[in-house]
C-alpha positions as CSV (number, residue, x, y, z in Angstrom):
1,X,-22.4,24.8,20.1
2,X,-24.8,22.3,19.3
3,X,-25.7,18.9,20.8
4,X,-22.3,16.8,20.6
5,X,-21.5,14.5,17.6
6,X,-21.5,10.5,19.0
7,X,-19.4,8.1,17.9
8,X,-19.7,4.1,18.0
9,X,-16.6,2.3,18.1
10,X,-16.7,-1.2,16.7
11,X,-13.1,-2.5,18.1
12,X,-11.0,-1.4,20.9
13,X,-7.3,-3.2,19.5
14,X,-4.4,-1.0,18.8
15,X,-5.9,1.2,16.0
16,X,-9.5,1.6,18.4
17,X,-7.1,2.2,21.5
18,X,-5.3,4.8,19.6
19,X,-8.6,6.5,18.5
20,X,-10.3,6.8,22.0
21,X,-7.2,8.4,23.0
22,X,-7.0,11.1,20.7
23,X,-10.2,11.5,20.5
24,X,-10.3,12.0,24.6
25,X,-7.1,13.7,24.8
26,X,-7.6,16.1,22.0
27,X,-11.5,16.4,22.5
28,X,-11.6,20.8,23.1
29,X,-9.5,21.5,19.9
30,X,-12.0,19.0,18.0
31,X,-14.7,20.4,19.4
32,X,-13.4,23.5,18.4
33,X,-12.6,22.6,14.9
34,X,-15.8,21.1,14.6
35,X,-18.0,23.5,15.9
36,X,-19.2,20.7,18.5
37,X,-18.5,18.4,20.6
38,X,-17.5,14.8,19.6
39,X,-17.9,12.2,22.2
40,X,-17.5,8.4,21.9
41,X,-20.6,6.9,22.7
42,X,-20.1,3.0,22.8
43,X,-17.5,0.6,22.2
44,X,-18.4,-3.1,20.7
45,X,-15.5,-5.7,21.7
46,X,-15.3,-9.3,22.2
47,X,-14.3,-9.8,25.4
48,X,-15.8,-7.1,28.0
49,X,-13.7,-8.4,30.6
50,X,-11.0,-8.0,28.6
51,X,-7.6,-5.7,31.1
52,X,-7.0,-2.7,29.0
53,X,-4.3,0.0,29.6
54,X,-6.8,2.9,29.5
55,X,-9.4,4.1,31.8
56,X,-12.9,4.1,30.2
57,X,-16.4,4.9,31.4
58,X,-18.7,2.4,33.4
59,X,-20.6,1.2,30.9
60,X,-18.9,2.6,27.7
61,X,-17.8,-1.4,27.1
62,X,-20.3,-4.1,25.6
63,X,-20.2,-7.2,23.5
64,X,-23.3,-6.4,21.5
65,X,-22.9,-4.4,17.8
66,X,-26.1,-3.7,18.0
67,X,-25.4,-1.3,20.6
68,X,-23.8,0.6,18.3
69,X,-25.6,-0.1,15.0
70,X,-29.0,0.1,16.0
71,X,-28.1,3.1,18.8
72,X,-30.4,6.0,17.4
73,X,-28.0,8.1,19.7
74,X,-25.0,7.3,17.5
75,X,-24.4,9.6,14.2
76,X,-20.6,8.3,13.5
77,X,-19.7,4.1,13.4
78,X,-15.9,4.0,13.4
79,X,-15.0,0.1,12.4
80,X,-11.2,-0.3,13.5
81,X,-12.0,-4.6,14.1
82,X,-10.1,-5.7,10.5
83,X,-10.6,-8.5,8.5
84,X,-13.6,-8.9,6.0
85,X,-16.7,-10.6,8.2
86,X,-18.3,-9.3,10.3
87,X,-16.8,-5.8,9.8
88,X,-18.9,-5.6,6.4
89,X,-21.8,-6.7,7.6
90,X,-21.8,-4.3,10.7
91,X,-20.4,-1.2,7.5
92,X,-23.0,-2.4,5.5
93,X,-25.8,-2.0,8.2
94,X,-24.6,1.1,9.7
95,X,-24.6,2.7,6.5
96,X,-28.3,1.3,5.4
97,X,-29.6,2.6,8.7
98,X,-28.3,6.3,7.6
99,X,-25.0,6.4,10.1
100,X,-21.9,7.5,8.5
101,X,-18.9,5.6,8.6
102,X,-14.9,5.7,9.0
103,X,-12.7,2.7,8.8
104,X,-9.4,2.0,8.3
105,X,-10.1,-1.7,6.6
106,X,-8.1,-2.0,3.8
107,X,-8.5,-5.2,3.2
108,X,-12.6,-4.2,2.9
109,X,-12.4,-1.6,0.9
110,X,-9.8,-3.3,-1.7
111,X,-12.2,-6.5,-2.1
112,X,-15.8,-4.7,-1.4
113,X,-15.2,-1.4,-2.2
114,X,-17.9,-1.1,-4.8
115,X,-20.9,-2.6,-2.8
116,X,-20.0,-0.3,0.2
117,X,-19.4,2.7,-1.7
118,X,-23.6,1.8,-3.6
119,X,-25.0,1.9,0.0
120,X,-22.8,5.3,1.0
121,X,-24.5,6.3,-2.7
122,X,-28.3,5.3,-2.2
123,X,-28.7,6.0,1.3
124,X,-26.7,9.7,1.5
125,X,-23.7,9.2,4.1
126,X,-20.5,9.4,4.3
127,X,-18.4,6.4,4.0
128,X,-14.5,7.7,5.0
129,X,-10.8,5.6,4.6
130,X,-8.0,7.8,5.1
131,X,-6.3,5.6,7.4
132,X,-7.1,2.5,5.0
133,X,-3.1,3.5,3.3
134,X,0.2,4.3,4.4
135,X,-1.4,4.7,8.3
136,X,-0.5,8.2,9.6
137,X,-0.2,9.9,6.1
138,X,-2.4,11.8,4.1
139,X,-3.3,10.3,0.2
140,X,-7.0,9.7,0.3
141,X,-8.1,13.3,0.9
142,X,-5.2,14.8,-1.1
143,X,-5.8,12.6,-4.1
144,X,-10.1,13.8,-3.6
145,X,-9.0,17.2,-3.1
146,X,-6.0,18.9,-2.8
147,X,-4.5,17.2,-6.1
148,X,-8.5,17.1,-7.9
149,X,-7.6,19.5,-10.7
150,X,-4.7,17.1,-12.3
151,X,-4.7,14.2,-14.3
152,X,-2.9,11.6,-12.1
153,X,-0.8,9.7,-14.2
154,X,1.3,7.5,-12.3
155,X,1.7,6.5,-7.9
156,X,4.3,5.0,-6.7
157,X,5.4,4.2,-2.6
158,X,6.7,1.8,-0.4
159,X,3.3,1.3,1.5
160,X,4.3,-1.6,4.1
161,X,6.6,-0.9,7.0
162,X,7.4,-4.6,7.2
163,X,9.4,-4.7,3.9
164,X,10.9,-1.5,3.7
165,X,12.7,-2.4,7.3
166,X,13.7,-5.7,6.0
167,X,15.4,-4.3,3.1
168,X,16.5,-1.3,4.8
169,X,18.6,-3.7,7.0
170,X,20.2,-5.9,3.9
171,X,21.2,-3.1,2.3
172,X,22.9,-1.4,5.4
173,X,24.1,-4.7,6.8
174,X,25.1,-6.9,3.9
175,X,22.5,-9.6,5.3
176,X,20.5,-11.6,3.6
177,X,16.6,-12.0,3.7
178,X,16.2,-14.5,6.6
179,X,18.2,-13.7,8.8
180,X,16.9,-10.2,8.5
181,X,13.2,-11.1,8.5
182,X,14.2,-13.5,12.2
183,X,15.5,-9.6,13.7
184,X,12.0,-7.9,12.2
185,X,9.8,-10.9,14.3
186,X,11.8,-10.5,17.0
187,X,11.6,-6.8,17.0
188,X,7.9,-7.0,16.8
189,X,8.0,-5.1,13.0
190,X,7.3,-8.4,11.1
191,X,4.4,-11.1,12.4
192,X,5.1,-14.7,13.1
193,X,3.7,-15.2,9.8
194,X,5.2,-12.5,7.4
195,X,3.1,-13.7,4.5
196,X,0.8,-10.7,3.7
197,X,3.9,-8.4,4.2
198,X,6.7,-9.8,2.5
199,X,4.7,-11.8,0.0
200,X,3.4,-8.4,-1.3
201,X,0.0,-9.0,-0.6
202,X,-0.8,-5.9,2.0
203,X,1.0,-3.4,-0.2
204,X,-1.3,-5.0,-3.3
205,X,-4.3,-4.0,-1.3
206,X,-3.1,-0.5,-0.8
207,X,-2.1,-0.3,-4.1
208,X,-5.6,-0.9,-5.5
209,X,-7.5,1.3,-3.2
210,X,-4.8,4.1,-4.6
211,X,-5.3,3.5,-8.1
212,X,-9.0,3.4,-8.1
213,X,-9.2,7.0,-6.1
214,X,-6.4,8.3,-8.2
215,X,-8.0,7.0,-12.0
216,X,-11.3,7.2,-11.4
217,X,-11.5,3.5,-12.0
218,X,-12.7,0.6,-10.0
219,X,-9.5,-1.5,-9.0
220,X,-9.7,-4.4,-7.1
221,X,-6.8,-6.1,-5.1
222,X,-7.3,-9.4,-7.7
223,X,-6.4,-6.7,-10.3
224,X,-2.8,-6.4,-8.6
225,X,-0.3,-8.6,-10.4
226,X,2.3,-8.6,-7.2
227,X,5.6,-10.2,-6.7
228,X,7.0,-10.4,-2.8
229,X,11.3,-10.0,-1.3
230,X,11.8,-13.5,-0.7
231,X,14.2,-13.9,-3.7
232,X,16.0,-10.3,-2.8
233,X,19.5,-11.6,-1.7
234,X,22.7,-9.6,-0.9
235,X,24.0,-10.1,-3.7
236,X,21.2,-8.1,-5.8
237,X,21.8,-5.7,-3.2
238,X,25.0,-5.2,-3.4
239,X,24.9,-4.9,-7.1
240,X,22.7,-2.4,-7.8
241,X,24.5,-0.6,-4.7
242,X,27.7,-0.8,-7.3
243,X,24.7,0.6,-10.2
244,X,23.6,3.5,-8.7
245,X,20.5,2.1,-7.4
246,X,18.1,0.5,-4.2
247,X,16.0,-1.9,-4.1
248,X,12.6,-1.0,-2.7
249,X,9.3,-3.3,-2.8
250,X,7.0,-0.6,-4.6
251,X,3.4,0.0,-5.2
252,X,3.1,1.1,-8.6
253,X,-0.2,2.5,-10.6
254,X,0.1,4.3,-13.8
255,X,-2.2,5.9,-16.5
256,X,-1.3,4.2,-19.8
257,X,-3.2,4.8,-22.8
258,X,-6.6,5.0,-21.4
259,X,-5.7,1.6,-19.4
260,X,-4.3,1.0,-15.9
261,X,-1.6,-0.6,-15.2
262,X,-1.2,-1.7,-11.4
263,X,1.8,-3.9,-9.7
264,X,3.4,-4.6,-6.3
265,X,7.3,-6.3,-6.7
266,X,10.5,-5.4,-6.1
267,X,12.7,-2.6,-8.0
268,X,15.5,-1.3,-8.5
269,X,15.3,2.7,-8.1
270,X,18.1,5.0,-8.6
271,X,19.6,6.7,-5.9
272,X,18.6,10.2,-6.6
273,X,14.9,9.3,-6.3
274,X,12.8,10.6,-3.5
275,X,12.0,7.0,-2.5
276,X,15.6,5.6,-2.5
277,X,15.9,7.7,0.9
278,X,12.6,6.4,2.7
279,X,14.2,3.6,5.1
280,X,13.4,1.4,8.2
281,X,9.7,1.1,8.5
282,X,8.6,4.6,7.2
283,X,6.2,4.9,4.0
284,X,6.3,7.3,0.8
285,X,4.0,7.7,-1.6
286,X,5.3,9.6,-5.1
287,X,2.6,11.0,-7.0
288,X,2.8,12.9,-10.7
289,X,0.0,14.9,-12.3
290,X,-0.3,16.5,-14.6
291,X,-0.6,20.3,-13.7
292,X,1.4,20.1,-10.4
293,X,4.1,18.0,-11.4
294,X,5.9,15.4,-8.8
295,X,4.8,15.8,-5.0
296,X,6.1,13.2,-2.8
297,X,3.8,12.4,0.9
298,X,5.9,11.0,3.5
299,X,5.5,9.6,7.5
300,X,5.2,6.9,9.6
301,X,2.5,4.4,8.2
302,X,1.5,2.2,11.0
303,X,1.2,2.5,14.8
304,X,-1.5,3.3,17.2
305,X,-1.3,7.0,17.3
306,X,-0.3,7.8,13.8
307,X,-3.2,5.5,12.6
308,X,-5.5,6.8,14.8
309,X,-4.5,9.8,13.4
310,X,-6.1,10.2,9.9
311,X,-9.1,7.8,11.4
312,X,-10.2,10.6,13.6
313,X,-9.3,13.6,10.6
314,X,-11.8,11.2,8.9
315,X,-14.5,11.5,12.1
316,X,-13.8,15.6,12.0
317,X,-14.5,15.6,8.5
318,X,-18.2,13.9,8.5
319,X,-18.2,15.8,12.3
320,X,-18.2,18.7,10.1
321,X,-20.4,17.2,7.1
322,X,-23.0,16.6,9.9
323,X,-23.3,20.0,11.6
324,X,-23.2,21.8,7.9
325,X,-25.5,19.2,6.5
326,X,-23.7,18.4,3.2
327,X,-23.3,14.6,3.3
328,X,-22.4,12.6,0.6
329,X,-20.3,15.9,-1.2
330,X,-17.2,13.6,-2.3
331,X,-18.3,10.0,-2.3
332,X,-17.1,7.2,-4.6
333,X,-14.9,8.6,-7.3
334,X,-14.7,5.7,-9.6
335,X,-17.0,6.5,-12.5
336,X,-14.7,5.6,-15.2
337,X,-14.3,1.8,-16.1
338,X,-10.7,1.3,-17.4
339,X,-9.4,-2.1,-18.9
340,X,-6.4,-3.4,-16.6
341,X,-3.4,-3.5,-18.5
342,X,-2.2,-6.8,-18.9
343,X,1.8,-7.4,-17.1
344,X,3.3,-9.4,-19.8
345,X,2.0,-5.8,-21.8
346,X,4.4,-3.2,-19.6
347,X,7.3,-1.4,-20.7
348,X,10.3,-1.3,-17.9
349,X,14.0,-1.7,-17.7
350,X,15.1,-5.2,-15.9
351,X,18.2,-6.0,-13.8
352,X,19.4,-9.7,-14.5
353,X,21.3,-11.9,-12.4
354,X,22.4,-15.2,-14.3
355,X,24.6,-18.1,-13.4
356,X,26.6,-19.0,-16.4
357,X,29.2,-21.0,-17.8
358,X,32.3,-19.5,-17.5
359,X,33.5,-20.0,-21.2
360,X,34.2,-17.7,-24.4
361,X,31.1,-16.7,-26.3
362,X,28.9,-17.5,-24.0
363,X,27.8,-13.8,-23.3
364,X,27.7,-13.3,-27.3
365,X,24.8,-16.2,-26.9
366,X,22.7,-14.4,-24.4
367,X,23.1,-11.5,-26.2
368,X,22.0,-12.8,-29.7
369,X,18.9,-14.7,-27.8
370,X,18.1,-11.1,-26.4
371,X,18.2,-9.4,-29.0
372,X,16.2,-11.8,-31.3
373,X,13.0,-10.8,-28.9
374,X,13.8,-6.6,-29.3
375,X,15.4,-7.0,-25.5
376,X,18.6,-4.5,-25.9
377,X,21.1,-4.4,-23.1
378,X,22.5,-1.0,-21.8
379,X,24.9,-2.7,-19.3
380,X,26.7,-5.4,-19.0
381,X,29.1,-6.5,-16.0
382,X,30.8,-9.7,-15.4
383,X,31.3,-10.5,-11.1
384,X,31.6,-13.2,-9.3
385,X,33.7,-17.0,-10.6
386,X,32.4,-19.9,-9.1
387,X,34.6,-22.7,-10.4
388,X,33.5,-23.1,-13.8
389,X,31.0,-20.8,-13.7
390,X,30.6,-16.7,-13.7
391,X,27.4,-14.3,-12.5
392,X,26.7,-12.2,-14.7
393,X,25.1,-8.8,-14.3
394,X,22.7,-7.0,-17.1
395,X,21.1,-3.8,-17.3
396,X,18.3,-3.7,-20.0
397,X,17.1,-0.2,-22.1
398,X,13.1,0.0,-21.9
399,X,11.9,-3.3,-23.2
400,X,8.0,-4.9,-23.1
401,X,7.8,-7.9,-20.4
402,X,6.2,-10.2,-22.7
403,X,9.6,-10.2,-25.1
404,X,11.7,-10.3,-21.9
405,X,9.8,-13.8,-20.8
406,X,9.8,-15.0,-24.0
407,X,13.4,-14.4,-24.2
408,X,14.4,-15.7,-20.8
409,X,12.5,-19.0,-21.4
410,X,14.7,-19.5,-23.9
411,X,18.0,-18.9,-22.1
412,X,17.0,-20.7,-19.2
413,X,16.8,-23.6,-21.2
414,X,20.1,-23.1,-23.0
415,X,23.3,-25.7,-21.6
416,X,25.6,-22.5,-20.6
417,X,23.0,-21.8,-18.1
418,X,23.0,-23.1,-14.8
419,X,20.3,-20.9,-13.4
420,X,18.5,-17.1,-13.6
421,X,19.4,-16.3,-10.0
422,X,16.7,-12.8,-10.3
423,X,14.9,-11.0,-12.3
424,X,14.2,-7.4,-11.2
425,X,12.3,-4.3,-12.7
426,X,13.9,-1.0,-12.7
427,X,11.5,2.2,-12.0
428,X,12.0,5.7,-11.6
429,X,14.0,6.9,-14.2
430,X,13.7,7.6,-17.9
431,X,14.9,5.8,-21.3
């Protein structure tokens, strides 16, 4: 064997814990699949004096990136800190100053993807994000790779834990969406502040990191048009338990027409779909192409170790680029430039909830307003009374968005109606 690969860690928190383990616990088999040793080096953190639950090295501990950044020693910076400053300065640098890189900050490589991906180009490194989506499960390499001789045309998954317990737990409980979110906190699977969870705005990150490797295009996460759960109520629940279907908060890219269209909201999905079984905190991603057909990767996508996972198959993988010298083989993939497609522009189905008078021909006038803006309905079921007024339940055929708006503008303005309790789109199934 050669001299021994170094790594620099920049952050030591649950993912950068979960790394030095693996990479100490695991270190003969990667040496073996290497062809080398691969030894961590230095780790940058904020506070050296800091009680941690592993034993490290005297010394292995400072305060100072430069440590790692400027470290000639150091072939491999692994940035596991989060957040977008200083983490893309220190990228940034590393890269500039010829080190290869591996980090798992989505939030970076959703918003500067494009300027970190130009320094990987121009200065011949390898710049590595596997554990940037769904944690513990494979898509990055497998979109690169494994799946490189297809046209993509459409991915789809429930890529945040956070959500897919919370609705997990409504739909097996009958609960509704606060009193399930106050069990998440307290079980330590939703934050004090939920916001980038179940306002869809982590899931929109993943989503746009997903569809640019999978269209070739560059997709930001300001691309994302993204709805949250906060309006999911038992009642929607419940009803499209009675339709055949789950609700699921998806990630949803597709090839249409040369364009790209890229969401994050809630749906309805029918129950024979691969994702209508993913529950509690797991994540799915559905992919289609072309030449293989459907293909479905599934796992745990958060945690320490299963993070920690695809960060270190990232460190193997330039580990390997290193002692082969071929750095730089499958860098940024984005080299088309594809117009976003607009969302009032989509084709879906939609599940409607609407509080109505309860009175004869008021159904007829929804329908006729509907159907004056091409909206067809394929069902149609009357629940609950509430005094004078009755819920009704529809089920659209394939309809644009635009005509949908247009036509729910006017309804809600109509005197029958007393409100448009949800408004839902329905994936994974055809016309």
């Amino acid at each position: 064997m050669s001299k021994s690969i170094k790594v620099g860690l920049l952050g030591l928190g649950t993912v950068g814990t979960g790394v030095y383990k693996v990479l100490t616990q695991n270190a003969e088999i990667i040496a073996q699949r290497v062809g080398t040793p691969v030894t961590v080096e230095k780790i940058v953190v904020n506070n050296v004096n800091k009680k941690r639950d592993i034993d490290l090295p005297p010394g292995i501990i400072t305060d100072r990136a430069e440590a790692v950044l400027d470290n000639p020693d150091i072939d491999i910076v692994v940035e596991v800190m989060g957040g977008i400053e200083p983490a893309r300065e220190y990228i940034l640098k590393a890269l500039r100053g010829g080190k290869h890189v591996v980090t798992a900050n989505k939030d970076l490589i959703a918003e500067y993807g494009e300027e970190l991906f130009d320094a990987e180009k121009e200065h011949h490194t390898d710049l590595f994000f596997e554990a940037s989506v769904a944690g513990g499960i494979p898509i990055i390499r497998p979109l690169k790779q494994c799946l490189a001789a297809n046209r993509v045309t459409e991915v789809m998954g429930i890529i945040n834990g956070t959500t897919n317990f919370i609705l997990t737990k409504m739909t097996q409980e009958g609960s509704d969406f606060d009193e399930v979110l106050a069990e998440a906190q307290a079980l330590g699977y939703a934050e004090a502040d939920p916001t980038a969870d179940v306002d869809g705005l982590d899931a929109a990150r993943k989503i746009a990191i997903l569809a640019s490797v999978a269209f070739n295009t560059r997709v930001t996460y300001r691309d994302v048009y993204v709805e949250g759960i906060r309006n999911i109520g038992a009642m929607d629940i419940k009803y499209a338990s009675e339709l055949g279907y789950t609700v699921k908060l998806l990630g949803i890219a597709k090839d249409q027409d040369g364009q790209v269209e890229v969401r994050v909201h809630p749906v309805l999905i029918p129950n024979s779909h691969p994702l209508a079984a993913v529950n509690e905190a797991f994540n799915a991603i559905f992919v289609r192409g072309n030449a293989v057909g459907e293909t479905m990767f599934y796992g745990p996508g958060a945690g320490e170790l299963p993070t920690a996972s695809a960060v270190v198959a990232d460190i193997i993988e330039v580990a390997r680029n290193i002692i082969s010298s071929v750095t730089g083989r499958i860098s940024c993939t984005c080299y088309e430039q594809r117009a976003i497609k607009p969302i009032g522009e989509i084709f879906s189905k939609y599940y409607l909830r609407l509080i109505v008078k309860d009175e004869p021909g008021v159904l007829a006038s929804i329908a006729s307003v509907l159907g004056n803006q091409n909206v067809s309905i394929a069902t149609v079921i009357q629940k609950r009374s509430i005094e004078d007024l009755a819920e009704i339940v529809l089920i659209t055929h394939q309809v644009q968005e635009q005509n949908l708006q247009d036509a729910l503008a006017v309804i809600k303005g109509m005197s029958i109606t007393k409100e448009i309790a949800n408004v839902i789109r329905v994936e994974g199934e055809d016309e």
